[in-house]
Backbone bond lengths (Angstrom), bond angles and torsions (degrees), N, CA, C in turn:
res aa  C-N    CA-C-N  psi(-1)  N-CA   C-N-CA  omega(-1)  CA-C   N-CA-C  phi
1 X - - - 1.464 - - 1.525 109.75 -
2 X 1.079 101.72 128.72 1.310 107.25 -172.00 1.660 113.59 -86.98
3 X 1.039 136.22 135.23 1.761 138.41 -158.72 1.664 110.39 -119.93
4 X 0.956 117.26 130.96 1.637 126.81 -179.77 1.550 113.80 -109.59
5 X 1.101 126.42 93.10 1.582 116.30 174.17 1.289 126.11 -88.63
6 X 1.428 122.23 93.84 1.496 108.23 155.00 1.148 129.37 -111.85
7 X 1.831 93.70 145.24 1.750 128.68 173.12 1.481 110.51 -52.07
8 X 1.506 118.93 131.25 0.927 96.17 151.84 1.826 100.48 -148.20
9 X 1.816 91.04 147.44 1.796 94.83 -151.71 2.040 83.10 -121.19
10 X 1.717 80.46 -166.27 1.500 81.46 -162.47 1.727 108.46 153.35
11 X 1.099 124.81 140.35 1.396 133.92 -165.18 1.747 97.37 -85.91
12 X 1.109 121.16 145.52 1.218 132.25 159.24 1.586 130.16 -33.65
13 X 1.922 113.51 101.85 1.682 101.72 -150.53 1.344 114.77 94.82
14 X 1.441 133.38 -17.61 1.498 112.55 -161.91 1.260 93.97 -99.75
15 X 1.395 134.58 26.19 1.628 114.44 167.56 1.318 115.58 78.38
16 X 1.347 123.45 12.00 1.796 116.29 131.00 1.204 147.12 -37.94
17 X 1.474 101.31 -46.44 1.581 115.32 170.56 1.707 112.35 -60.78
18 X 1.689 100.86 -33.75 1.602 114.23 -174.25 1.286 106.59 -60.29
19 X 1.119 116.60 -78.42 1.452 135.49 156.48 1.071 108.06 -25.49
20 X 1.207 165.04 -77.98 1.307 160.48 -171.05 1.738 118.19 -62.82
21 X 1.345 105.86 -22.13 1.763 111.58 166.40 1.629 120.14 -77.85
22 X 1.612 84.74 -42.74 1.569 95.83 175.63 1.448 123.58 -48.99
23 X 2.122 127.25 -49.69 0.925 121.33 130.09 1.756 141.89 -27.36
24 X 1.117 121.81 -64.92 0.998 122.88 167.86 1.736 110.83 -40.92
25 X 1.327 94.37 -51.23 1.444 83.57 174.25 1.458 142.29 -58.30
26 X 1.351 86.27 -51.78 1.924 103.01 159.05 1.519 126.22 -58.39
27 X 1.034 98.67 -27.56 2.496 95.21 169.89 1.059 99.51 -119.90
28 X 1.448 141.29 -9.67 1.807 117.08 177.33 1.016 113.16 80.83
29 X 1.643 103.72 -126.40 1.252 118.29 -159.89 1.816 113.14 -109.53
30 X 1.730 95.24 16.84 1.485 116.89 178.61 1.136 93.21 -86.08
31 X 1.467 145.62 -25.25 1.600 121.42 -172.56 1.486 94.12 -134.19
32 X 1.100 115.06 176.87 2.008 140.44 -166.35 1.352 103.38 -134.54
33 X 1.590 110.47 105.18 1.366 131.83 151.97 1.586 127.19 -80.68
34 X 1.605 105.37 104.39 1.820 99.72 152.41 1.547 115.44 -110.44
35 X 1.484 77.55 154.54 1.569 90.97 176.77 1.462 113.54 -104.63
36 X 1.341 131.40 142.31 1.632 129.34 -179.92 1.357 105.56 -70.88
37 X 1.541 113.33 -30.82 1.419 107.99 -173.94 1.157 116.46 -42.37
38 X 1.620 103.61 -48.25 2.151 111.74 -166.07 1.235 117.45 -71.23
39 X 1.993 111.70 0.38 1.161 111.78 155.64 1.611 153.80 -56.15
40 X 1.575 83.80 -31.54 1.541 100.02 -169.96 1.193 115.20 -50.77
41 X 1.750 117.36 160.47 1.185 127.39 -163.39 1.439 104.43 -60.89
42 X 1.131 112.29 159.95 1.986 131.18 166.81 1.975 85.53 -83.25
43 X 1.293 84.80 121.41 1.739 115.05 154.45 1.090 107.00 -102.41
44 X 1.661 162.86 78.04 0.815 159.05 154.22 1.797 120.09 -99.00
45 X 1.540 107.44 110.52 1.274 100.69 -157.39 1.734 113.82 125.93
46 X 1.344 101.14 -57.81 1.579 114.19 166.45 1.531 119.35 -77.28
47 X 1.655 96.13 118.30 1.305 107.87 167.55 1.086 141.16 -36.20
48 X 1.403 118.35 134.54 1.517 113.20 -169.95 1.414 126.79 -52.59
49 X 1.581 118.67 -24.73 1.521 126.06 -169.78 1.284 79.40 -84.19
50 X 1.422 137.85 -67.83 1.207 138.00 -167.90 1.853 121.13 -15.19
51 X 1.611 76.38 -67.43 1.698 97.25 178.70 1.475 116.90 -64.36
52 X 1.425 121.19 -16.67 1.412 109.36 172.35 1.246 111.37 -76.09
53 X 1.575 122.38 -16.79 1.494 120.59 179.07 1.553 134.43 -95.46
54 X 1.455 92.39 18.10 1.390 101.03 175.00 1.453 111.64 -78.93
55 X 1.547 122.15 169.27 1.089 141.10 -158.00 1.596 92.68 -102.10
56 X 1.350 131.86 81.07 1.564 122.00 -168.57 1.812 103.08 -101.04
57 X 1.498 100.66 22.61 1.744 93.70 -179.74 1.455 88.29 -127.14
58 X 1.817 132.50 28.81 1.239 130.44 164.00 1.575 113.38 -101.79
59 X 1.373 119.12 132.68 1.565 111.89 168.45 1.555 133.95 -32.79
60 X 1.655 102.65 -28.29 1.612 93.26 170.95 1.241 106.27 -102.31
61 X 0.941 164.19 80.56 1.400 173.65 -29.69 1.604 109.82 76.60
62 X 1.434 101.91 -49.99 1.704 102.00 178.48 1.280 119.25 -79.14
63 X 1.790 143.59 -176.05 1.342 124.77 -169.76 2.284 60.74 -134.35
64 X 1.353 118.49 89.39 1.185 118.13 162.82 1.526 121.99 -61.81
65 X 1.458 104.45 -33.05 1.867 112.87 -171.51 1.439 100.21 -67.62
66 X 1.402 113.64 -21.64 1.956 113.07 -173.04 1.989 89.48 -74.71
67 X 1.635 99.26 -52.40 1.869 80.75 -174.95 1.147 109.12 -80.04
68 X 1.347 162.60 -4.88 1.256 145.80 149.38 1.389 110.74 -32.67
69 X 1.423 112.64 -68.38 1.367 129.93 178.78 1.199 127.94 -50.94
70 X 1.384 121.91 -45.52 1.630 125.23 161.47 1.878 104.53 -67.77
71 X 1.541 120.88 -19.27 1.587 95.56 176.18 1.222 109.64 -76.54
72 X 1.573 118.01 -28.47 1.496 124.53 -157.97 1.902 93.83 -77.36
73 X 1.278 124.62 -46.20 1.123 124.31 -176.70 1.985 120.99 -50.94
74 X 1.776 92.63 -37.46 1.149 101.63 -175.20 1.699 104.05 -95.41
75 X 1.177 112.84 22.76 1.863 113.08 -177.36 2.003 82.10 -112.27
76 X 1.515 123.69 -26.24 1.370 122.05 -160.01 1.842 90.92 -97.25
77 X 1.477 125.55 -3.09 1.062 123.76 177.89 1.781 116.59 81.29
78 X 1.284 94.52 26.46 1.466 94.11 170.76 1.627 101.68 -105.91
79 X 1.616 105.57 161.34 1.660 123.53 162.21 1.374 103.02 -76.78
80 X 1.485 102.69 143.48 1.383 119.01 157.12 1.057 137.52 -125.90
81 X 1.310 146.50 156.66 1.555 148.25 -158.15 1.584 87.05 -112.92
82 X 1.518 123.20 87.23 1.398 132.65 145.20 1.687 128.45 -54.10
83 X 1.201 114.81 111.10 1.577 114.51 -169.66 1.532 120.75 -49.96
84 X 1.366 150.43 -154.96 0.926 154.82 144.45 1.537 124.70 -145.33
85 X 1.204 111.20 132.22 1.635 107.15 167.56 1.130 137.61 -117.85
86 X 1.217 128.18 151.48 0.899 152.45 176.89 1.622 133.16 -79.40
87 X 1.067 117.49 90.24 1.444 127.77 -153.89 1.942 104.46 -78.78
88 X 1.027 113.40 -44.99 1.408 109.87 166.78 1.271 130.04 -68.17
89 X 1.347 123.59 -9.95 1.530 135.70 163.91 1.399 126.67 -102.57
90 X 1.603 78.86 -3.82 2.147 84.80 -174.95 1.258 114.03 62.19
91 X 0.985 130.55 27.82 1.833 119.52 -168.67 1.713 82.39 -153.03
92 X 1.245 97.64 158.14 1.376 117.37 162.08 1.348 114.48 -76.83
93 X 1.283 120.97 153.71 1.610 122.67 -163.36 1.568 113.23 -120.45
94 X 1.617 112.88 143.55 1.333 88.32 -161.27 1.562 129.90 -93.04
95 X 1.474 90.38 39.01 1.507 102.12 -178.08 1.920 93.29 -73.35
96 X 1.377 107.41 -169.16 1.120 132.21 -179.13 1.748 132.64 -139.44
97 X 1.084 152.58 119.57 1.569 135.37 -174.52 1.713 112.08 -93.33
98 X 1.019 142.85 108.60 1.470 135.29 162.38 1.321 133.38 -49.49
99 X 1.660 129.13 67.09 1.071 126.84 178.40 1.720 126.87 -84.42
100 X 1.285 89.51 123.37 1.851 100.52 -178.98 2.200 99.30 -84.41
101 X 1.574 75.28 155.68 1.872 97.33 176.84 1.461 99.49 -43.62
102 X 0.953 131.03 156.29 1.719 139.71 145.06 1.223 126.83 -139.03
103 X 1.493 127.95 163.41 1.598 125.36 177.94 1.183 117.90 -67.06
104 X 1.917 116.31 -19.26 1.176 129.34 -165.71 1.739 126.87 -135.24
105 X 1.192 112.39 97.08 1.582 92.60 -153.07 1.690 92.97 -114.61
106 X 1.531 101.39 132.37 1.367 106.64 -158.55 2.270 79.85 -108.02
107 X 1.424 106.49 138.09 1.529 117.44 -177.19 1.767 93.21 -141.53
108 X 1.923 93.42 120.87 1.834 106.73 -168.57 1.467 92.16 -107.71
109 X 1.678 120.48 153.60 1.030 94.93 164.19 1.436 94.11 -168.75
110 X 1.264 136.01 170.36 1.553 124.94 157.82 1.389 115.46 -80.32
111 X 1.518 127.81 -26.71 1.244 132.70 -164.53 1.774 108.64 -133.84
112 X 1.473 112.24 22.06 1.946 121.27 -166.02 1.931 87.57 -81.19
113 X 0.999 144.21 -12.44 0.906 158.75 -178.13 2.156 118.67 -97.63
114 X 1.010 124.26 3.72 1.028 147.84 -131.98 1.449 106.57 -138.76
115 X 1.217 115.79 -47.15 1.338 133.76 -175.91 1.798 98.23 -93.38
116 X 0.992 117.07 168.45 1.783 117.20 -171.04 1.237 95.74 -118.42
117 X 1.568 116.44 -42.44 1.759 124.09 175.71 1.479 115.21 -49.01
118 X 1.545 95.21 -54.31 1.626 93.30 150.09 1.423 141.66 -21.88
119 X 1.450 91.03 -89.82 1.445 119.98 -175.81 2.105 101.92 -45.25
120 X 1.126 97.40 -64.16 1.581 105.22 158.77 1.521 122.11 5.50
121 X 1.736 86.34 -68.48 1.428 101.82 -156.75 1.619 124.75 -92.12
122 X 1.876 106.31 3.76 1.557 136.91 -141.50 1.842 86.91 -121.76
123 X 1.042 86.44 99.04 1.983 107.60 166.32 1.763 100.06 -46.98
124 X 1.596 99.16 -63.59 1.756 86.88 174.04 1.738 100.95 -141.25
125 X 1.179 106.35 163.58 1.188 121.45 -162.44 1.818 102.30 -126.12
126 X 1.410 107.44 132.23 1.550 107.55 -165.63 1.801 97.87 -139.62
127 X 1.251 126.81 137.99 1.366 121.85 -141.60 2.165 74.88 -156.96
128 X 1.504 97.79 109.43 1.549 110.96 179.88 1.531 100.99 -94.98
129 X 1.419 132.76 141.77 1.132 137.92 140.85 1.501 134.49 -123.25
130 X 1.522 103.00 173.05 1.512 102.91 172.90 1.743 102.87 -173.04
131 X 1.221 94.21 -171.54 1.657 108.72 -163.46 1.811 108.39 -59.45
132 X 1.236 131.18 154.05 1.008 117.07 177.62 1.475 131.77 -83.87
133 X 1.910 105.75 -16.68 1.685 117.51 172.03 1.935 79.93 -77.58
134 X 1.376 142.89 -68.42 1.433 111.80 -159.58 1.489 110.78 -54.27
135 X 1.375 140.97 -39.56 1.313 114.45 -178.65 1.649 120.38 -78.32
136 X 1.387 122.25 3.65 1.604 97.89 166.18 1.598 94.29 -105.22
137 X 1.008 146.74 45.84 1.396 130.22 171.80 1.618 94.77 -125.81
138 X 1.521 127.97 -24.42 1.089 138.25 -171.30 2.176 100.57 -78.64
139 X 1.756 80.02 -41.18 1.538 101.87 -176.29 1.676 111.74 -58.36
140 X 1.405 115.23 -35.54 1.132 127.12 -165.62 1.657 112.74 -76.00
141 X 1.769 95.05 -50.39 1.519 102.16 178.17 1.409 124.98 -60.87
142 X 1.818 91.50 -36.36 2.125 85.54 -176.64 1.011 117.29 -72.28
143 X 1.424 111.08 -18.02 2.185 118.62 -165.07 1.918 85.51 -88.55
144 X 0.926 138.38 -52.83 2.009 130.42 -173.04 1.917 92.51 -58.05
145 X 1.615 99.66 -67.13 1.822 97.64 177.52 1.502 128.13 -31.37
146 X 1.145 100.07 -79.05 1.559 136.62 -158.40 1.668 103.04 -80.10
147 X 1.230 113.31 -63.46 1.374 110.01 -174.93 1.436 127.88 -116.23
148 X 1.772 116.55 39.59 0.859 115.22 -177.19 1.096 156.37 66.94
149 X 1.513 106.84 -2.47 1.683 130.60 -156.08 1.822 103.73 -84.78
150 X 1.054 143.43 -168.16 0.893 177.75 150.99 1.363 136.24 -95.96
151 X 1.591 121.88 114.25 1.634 115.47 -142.22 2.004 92.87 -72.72
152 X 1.152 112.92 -25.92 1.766 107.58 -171.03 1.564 105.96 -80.71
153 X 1.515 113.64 -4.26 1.704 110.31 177.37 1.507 100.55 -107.26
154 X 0.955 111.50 -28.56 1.969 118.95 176.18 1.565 86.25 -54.79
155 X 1.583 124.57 -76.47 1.589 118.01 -135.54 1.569 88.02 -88.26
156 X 0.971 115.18 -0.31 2.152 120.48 -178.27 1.947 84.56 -76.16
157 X 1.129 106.65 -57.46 1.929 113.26 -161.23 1.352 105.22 -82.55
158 X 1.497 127.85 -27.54 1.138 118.99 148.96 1.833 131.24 -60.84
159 X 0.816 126.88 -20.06 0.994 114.95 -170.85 1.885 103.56 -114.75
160 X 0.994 99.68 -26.76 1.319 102.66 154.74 1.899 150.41 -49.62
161 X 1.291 86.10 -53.92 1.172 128.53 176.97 1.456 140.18 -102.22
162 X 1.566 105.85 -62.78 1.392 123.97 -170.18 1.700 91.47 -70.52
163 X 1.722 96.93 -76.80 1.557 99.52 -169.73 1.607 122.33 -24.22
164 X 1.499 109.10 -63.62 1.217 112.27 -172.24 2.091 109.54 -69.77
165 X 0.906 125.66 -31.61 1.170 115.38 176.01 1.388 116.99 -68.55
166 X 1.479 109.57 -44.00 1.699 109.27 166.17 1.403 114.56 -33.54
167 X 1.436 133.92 -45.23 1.011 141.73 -172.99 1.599 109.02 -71.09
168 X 1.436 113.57 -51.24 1.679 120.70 -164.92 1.836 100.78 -76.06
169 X 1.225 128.68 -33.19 1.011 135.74 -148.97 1.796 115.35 -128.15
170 X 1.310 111.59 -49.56 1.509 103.01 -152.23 1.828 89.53 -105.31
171 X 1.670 130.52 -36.09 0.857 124.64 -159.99 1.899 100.71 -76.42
172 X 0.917 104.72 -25.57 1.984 113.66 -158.39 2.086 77.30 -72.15
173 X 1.180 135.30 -34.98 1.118 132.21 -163.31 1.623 108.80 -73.49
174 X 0.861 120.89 -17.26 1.441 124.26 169.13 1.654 121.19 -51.48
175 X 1.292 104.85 -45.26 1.853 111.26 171.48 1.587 110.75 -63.12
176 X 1.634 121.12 -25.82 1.363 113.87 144.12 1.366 127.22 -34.10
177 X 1.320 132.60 -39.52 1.511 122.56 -139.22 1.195 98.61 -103.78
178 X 1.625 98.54 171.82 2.158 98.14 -154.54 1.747 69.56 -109.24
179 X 1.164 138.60 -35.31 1.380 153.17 -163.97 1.431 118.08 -115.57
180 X 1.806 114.20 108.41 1.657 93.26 177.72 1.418 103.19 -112.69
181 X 0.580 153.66 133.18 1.831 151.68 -164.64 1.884 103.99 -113.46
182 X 1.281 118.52 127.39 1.443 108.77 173.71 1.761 126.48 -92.35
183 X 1.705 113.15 16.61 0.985 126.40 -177.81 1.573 112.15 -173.05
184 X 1.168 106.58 131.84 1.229 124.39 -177.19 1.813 105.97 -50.54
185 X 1.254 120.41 -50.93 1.080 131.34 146.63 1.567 139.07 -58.79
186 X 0.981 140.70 14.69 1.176 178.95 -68.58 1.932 95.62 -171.34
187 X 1.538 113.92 80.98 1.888 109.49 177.88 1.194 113.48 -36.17
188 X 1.529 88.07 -53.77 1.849 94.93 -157.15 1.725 118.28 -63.58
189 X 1.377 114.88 -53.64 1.248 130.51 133.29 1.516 121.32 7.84
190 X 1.417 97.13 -88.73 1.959 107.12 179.86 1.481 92.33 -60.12
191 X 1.358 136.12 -52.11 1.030 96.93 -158.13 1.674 132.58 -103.11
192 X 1.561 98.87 29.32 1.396 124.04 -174.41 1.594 90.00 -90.28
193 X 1.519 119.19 -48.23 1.600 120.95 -173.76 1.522 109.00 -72.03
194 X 1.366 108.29 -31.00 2.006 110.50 -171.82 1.539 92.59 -54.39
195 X 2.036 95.99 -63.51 1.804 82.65 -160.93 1.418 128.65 -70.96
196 X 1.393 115.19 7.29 1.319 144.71 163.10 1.526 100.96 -40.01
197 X 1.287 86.32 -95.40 1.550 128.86 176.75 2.168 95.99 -38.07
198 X 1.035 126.23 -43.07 1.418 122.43 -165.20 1.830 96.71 -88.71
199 X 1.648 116.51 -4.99 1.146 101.52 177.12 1.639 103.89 -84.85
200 X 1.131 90.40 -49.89 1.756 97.66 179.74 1.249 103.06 -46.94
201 X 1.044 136.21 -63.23 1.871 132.74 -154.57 1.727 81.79 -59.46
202 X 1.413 134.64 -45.03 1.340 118.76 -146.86 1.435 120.63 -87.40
203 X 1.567 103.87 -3.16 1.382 122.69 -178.27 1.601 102.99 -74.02
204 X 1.195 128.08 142.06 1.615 140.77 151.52 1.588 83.18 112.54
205 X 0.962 121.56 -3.85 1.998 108.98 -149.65 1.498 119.62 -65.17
């Protein structure tokens, strides 16, 4: 079986995650989503204040050699035990996700684009943007919503962290992409990648 991987990168807020659900949404359980997030290193041991002060919008932050290895496993047609994290504890959690092989393996990330081993291994590479007041206001709501955070530690780690690394790291990655999309929502976009994506599933059939 032949396997197609695409990257898809994107600054914090700019509608990667959108873009990448929207698929997911449309084939199911026909294609295999990872996320880089559930990569990040195991803090176990390190204090909780500690761990809120890490730099989690820097490339070593992630344990990338674990997803190399689970893509290469799942390009050889094996299952893998994909980690999960935990965003309110800062640590990875010791649950686990069960991902089976697929024809189509969709990989989200702010920085999956960033790495060359990566990029390498990514049939096509798709790099979402948008304005920088819409991604910290988007940034603000999911981290109080979604992950529990606190609006004075969100705009403390944003501006700390996020902002300036966006710049050193995730934005220069855009001249990578075979695809730049200016919204996660973006018609034309989704549906340049769906029928993409519907050629591949339809091949071997």
């Amino acid at each position: 079986m032949k396997t197609v991987i695409i990257g898809i990168a994107g600054g914090t807020g700019s509608g990667k995650s959108t873009f990448t659900n929207r698929l997911k949404e449309e084939f199911g359980g026909d294609v295999t989503v990872l996320y880089h997030d559930n990569y990040y290193r195991v803090q176990d041991g390190v204090p909780f204040e500690v761990r809120k002060k890490v730099n989690y919008d820097h490339p070593d932050a992630f344990e990338t050699e674990l997803l190399l290895k689970q893509l290469e496993e799942l390009k050889e047609g094996k299952t893998v035990l994909c980690p999960v994290y935990d965003y309110s504890q800062h640590n990875r959690s010791k649950e686990v996700t069960v991902v089976e092989p697929k024809k189509v393996i969709l990989v989200e990330g702010i920085l999956v684009l960033a790495d060359p081993r990566l990029r390498d291994l990514f049939d096509v590479k798709i790099y979402v943007e948008a304005d920088a007041d819409e991604r910290i206001l988007r940034r603000v709501i999911r981290d109080v919503k979604e992950r529990g955070r606190d609006i004075e530690g969100v705009v403390d780690q944003y501006l700390t962290t996020v902002k300036p690394m966006h710049y050193l790291y995730v934005e220069p990655t855009r001249t990578t992409a075979d695809l730049v999309i200016n919204s996660g929502r973006n018609p034309v976009a989704f549906e340049i990648v769906r029928d993409y994506i519907r050629g591949i599933l339809k091949e071997d059939e």
